[in-house]
C-alpha positions, 0 to 999 in steps of 0.5 A: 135542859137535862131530860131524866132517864127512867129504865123500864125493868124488862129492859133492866133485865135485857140489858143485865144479859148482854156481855160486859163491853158491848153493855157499858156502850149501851150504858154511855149511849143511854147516859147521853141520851140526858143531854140530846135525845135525838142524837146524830143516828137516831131512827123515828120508828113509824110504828109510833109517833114517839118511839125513836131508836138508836144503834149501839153495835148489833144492838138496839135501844128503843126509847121514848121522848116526852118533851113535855115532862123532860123523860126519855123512858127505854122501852127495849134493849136488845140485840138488832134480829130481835128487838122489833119482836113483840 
């Protein structure tokens, strides 16, 4: 089972400002999210029943799982002080 990967565009633009090396980590760990989105690491957050965080250096990818419809749907990438921020 494959999930698809869909990038919301605030986290398109988020992820487009980060420098070049700590952004094709990023990158790769979202990649690998297709395979296992509940990797080793991965965070529940309690907010919500379905959001769920992975760490990526000093920063954050927030992402939902749809199992029903195999999405993995990123919300937010961001550094660590400021990803929980509204």
């Amino acid at each position: 089972m494959r999930y698809e990967i869909i990038i919301k565009p605030t986290a398109e633009k988020s992820l487009d400002k980060i420098p070049w090396p700590m952004r094709r980590r990023i990158v790769d760990s979202i990649t690998e999210l297709r395979n296992n989105p509940r990797p080793t690491g991965v965070v529940k957050l309690a907010e919500d029943e379905n959001l769920w965080r992975i760490r990526v250096g000093n920063y954050r990818v927030v992402y939902e799982i749809h199992d029903g419809r195999l999405i993995v749907l990123v919300l937010r990438v961001a550094h660590r002080k400021d990803v929980y921020r509204a």
